[in-house]
C-alpha positions as CSV (number, residue, x, y, z in Angstrom):
1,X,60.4,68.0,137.5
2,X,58.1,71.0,137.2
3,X,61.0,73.2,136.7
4,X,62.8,71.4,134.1
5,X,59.3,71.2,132.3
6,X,58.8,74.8,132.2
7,X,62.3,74.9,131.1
8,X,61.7,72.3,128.2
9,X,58.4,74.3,127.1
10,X,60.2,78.0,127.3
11,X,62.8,76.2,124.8
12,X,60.3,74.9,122.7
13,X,58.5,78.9,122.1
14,X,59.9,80.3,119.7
15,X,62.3,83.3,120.7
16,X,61.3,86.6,118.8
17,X,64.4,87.9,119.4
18,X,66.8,85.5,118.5
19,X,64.6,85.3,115.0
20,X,64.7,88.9,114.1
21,X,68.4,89.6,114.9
22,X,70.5,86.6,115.3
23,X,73.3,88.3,116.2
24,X,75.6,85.4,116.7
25,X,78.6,83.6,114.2
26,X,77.7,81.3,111.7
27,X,78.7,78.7,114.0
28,X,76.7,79.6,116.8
29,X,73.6,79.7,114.7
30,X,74.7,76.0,112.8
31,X,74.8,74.7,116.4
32,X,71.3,76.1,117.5
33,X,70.0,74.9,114.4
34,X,71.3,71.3,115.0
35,X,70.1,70.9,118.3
36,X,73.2,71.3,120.5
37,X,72.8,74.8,121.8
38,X,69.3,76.2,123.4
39,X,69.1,79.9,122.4
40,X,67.7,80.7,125.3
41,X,70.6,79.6,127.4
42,X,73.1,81.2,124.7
43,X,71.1,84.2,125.2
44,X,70.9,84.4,129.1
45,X,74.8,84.4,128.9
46,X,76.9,87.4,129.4
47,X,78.3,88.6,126.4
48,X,81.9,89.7,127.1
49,X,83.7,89.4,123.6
50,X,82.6,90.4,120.2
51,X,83.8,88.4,117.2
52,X,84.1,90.0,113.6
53,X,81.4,92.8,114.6
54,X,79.3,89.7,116.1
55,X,78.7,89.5,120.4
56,X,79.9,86.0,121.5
57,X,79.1,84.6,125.0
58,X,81.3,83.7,127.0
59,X,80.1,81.4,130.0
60,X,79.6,78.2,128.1
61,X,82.2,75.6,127.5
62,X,80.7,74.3,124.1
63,X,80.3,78.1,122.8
64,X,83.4,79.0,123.8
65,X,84.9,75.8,121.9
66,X,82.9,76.4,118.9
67,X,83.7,80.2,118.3
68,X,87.8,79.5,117.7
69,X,88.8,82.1,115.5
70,X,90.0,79.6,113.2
71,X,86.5,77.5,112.9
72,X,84.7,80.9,112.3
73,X,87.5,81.6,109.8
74,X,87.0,78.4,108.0
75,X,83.2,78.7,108.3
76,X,83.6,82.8,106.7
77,X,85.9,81.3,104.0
78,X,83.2,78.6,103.0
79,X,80.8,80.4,102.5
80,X,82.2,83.0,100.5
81,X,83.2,80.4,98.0
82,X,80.2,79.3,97.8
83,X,78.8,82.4,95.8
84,X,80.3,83.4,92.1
85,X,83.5,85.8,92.2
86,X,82.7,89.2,91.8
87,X,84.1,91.0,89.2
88,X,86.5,93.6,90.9
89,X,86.9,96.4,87.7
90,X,85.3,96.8,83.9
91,X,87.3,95.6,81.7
92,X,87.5,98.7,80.2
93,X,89.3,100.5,82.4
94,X,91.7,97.9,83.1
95,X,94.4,99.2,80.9
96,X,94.6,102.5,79.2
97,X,96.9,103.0,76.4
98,X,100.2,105.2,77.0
99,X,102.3,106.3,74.2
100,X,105.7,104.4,74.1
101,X,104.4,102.2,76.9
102,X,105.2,99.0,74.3
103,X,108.7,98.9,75.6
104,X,109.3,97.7,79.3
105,X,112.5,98.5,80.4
106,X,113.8,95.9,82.9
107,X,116.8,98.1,84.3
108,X,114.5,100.7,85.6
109,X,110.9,98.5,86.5
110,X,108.9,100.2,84.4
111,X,107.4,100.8,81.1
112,X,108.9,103.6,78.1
113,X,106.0,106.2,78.9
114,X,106.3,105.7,83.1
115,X,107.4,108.6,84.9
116,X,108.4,109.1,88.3
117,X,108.4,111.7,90.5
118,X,111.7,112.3,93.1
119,X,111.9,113.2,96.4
120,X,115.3,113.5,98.1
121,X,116.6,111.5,95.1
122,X,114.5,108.7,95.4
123,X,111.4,108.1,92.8
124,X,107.7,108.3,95.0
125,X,104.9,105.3,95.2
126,X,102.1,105.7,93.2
127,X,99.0,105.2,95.4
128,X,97.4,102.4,94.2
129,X,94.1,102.3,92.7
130,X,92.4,99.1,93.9
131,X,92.9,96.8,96.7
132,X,91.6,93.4,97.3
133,X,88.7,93.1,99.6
134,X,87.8,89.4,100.4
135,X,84.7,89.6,101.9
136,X,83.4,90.9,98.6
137,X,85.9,89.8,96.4
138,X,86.1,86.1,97.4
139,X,84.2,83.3,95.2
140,X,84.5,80.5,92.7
141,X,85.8,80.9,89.3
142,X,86.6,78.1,86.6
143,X,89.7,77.2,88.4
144,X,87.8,76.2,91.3
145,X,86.3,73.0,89.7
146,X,88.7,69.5,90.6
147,X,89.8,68.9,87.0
148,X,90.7,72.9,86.2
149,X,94.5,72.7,87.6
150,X,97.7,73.5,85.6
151,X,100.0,70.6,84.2
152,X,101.6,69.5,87.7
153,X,98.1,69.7,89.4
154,X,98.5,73.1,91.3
155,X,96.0,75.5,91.2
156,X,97.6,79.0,91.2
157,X,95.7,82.4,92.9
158,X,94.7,85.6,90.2
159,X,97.4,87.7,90.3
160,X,95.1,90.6,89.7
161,X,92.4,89.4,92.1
162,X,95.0,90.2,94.7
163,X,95.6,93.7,93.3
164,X,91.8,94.1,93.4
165,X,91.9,94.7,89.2
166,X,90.4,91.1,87.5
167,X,88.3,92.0,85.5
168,X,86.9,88.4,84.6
169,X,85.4,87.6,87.9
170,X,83.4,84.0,87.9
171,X,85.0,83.1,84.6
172,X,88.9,83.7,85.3
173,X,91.4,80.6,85.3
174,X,93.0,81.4,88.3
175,X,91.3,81.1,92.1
176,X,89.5,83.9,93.8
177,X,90.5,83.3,97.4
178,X,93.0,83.7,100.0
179,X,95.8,81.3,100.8
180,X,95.8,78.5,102.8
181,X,98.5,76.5,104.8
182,X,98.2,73.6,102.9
183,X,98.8,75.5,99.7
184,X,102.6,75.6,100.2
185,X,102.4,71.9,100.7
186,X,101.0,71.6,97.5
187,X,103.2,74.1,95.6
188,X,106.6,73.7,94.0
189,X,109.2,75.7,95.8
190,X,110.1,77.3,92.6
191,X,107.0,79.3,92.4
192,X,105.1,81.7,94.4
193,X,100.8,81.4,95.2
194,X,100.5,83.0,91.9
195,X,102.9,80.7,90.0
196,X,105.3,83.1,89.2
197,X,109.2,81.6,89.3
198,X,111.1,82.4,92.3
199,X,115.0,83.2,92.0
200,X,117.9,81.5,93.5
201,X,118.0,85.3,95.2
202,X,116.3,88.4,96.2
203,X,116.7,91.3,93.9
204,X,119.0,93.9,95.2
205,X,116.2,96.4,96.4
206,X,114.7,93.3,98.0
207,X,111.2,93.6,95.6
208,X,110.2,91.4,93.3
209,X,108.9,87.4,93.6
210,X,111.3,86.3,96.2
211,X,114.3,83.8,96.3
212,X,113.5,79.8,97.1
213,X,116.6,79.6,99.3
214,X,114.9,81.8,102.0
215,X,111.9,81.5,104.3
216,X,110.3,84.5,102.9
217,X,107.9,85.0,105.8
218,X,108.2,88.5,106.8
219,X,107.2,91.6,105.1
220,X,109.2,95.1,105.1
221,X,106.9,97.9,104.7
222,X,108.5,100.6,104.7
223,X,106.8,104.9,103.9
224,X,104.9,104.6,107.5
225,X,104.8,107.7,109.8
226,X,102.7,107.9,113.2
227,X,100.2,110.2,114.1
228,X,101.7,112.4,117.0
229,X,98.3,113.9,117.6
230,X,97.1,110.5,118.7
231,X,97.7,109.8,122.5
232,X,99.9,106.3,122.0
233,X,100.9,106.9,118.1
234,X,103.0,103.5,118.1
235,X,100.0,101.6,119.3
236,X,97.6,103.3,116.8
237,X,99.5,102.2,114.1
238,X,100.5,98.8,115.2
239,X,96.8,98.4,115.2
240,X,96.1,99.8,111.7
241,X,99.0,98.1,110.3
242,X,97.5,94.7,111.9
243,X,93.8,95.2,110.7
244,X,95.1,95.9,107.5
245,X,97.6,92.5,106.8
246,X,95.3,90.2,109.0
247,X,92.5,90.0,106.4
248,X,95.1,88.3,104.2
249,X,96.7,85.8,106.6
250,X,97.8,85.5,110.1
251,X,100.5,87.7,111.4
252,X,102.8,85.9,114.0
253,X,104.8,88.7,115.0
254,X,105.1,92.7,113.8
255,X,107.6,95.1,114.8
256,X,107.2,98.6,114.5
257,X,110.6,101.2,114.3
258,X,108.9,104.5,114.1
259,X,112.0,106.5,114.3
260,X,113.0,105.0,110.7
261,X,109.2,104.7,109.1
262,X,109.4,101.3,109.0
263,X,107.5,97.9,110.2
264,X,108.3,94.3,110.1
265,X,105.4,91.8,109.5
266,X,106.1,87.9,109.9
267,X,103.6,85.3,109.1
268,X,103.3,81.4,109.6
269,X,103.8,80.6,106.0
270,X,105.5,82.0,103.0
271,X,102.5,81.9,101.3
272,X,100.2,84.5,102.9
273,X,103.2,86.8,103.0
274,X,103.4,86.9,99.1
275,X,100.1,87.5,98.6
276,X,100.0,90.1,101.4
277,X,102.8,91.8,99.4
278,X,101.0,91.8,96.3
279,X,97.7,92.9,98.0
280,X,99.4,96.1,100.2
281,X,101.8,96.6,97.9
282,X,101.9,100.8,97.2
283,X,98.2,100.9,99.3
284,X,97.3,104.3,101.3
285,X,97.2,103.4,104.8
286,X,94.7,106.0,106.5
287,X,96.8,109.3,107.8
288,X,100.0,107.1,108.3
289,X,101.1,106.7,104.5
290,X,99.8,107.7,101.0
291,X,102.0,104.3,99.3
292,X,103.2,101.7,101.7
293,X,106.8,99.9,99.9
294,X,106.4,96.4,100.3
295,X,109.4,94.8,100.2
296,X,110.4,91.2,101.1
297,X,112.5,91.5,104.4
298,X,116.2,90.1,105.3
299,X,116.9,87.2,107.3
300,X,118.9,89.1,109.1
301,X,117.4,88.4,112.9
302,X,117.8,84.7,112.5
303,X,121.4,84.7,111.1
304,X,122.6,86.9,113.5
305,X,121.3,85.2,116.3
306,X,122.2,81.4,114.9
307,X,126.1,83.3,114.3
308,X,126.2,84.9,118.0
309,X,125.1,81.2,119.3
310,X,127.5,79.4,117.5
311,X,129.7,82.1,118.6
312,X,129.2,82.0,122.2
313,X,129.6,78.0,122.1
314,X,132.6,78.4,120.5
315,X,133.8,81.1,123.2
316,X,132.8,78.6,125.8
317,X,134.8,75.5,123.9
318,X,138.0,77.8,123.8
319,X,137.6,78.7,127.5
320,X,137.1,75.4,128.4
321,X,140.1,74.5,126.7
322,X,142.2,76.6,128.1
323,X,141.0,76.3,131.7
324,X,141.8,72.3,131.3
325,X,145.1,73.4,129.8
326,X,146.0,75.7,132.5
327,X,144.9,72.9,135.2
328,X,147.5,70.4,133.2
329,X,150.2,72.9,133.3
330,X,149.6,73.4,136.9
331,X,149.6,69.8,137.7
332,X,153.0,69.7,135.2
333,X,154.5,72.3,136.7
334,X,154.1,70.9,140.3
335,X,155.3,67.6,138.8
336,X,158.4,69.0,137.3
337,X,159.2,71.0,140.3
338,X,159.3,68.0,142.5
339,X,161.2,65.8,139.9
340,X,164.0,69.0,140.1
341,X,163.9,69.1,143.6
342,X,164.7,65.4,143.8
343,X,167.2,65.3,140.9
344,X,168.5,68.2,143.1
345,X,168.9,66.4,146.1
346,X,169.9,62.9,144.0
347,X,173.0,65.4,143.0
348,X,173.8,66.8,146.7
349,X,174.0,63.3,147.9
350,X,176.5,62.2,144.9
351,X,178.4,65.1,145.5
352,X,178.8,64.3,149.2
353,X,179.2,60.9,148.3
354,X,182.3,61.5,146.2
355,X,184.0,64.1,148.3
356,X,183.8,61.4,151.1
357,X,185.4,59.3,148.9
358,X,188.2,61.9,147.8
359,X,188.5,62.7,151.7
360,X,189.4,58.7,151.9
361,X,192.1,58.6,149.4
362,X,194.1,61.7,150.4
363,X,193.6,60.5,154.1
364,X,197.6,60.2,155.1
365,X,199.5,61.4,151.8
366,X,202.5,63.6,151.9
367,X,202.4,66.5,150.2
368,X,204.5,65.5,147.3
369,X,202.4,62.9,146.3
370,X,199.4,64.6,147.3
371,X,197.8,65.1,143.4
372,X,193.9,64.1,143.4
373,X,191.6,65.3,140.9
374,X,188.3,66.0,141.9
């Protein structure tokens, strides 16, 4: 009893340390605000793991329960809308006039003034100029409010806020904030997060919104070299590559061909892979690109692998078949040879019949009146 008072009047001082740096999640802190953690326990615990720059203990069975990565997600997210959305660039540099740039030509993607620059016959990425950061970037605007939705009650995402480029911040019409699963629930397949139409197919260089009659999940970035200087170059950049498109969704699965430049990026839902696209599309990545090409990827994995199935069960059918045939013809070949062996013998025994029978009639005939047909 003494030691459990002791205990209850070390948790009732106040903790100078735990004041001046709480260096714990949000939810950590929520749940030693309400009561249900003792921060002297929370701090007596080893801390093993470390949690968007944040050390999170890792012997308790209600702190390891409360510090999911999706909770502290979900608890990031909320409070980030809860502050104004930034505005990204001036308005005044958003655009700068370009002579002939009135004209867009849709055969070549670009406007009359555009020029490209070639490189072994194909035109180079222009490094973008701003990219979405949502930690900063992240907040409510006018379309946040219940009653600002479109005409079939969607609420769309800024287009620009995902380029990093809006230049209207609190007061823009579309939503500052990353996608959510539930957003594809709520969207018309014919559309895209930014409610843009989607085609009955992808555009020949794979670019553009994206086709409805495709899962549209997984990203090809193409424009990626590794770093041979680095002691495990294909790790490095997997790791880059996944710091990079984690901050706008979850990535389910990445594959990396280095001897092509090339990675694969999949995601849970169609919807944080087009706003990943539009976010990393033509971004530097460190010393491994100057543009990344963001393209959507082919289904190719999944058809091929649904074709060699139903190929292989229709190998085994066939061989099935023809195993079952070869057992009846075996069995009707057996049956047929007995049925000619007795049909053979059925004709012996006739033909022994009848010459007994012949033997009979020409049993004490002269020979002028010996004339028998056999």
């Amino acid at each position: 009893m003494e030691n459990l008072k002791e205990n209850e009047q070390e948790s009732d001082a106040p903790n100078d340390d735990h004041t001046q740096a709480p260096d714990y999640p949000l939810v950590i802190n929520d749940k030693i605000a309400s009561g249900e953690l003792d921060p002297k326990v929370v701090a007596s615990l080893e801390l093993q793991k470390l949690v968007d720059g944040c050390r999170v203990p890792l012997g308790q069975d209600t702190v390891e329960a409360a510090v999911t990565e999706e909770d502290h997600q979900k608890t990031k997210v909320d409070a980030w809308m809860q502050r104004p959305a930034r505005v990204q660039i001036e308005e005044y540099t958003a655009s700068m006039y370009v002579q002939g740039s009135e004209n867009y030509n849709i055969w070549y993607n670009k406007w009359a003034g555009d020029r490209n620059e070639y490189v072994n016959g194909r035109p180079t990425l222009t490094p973008a100029s701003y990219k979405c950061d949502p930690e900063n970037d992240c907040g409510y605007t006018r379309a946040t409010n219940v009653h600002s939705v479109d005409a079939s009650g969607t609420q769309y995402i800024c287009l620009f806020f995902a380029k990093g480029c809006c230049t209207q911040g609190k007061n823009c019409a579309f939503l500052h904030r990353l996608p959510e699963m539930q957003d594809e629930y709520m969207l018309d397949p014919s559309v895209d997060i930014f409610g843009r139409e989607r085609h009955a197919r992808h555009r020949d260089d794979m670019s553009g919104v994206g086709s409805f009659n495709e899962d549209c999940k997984t990203l090809f970035v193409g424009d990626v070299h590794v770093d041979t200087t680095e002691a495990n170059p294909v790790e490095s950049l997997k790791a880059t590559l996944l710091h990079e498109f984690s901050k706008f969704g979850p990535v389910t699965e990445m594959n990396v061909v280095p001897t092509k430049g090339v990675a694969f990026i999949s995601f849970p839902s169609r919807v944080f892979a087009e706003f990943a696209k539009v976010a990393m599309a033509s971004q530097p990545l460190e010393r491994y690109s100057t543009a990344l090409n963001v393209k959507w990827a082919h289904e190719m994995k999944k058809q091929t692998g649904s074709k060699r199935a139903a190929f292989q069960a229709l190998v085994a059918k066939h061989e099935e078949q023809l195993k079952r045939f070869q057992e009846l013809m075996q069995d009707s070949c057996a049956m047929d040879l007995k049925r000619e062996k007795k049909m053979e013998e059925e004709r012996r025994v006739k033909r022994e019949k009848r010459m007994e029978q012949v033997l009979k009639n020409v049993e004490g005939l002269k020979d002028d009146e010996f004339d028998v047909k056999i």
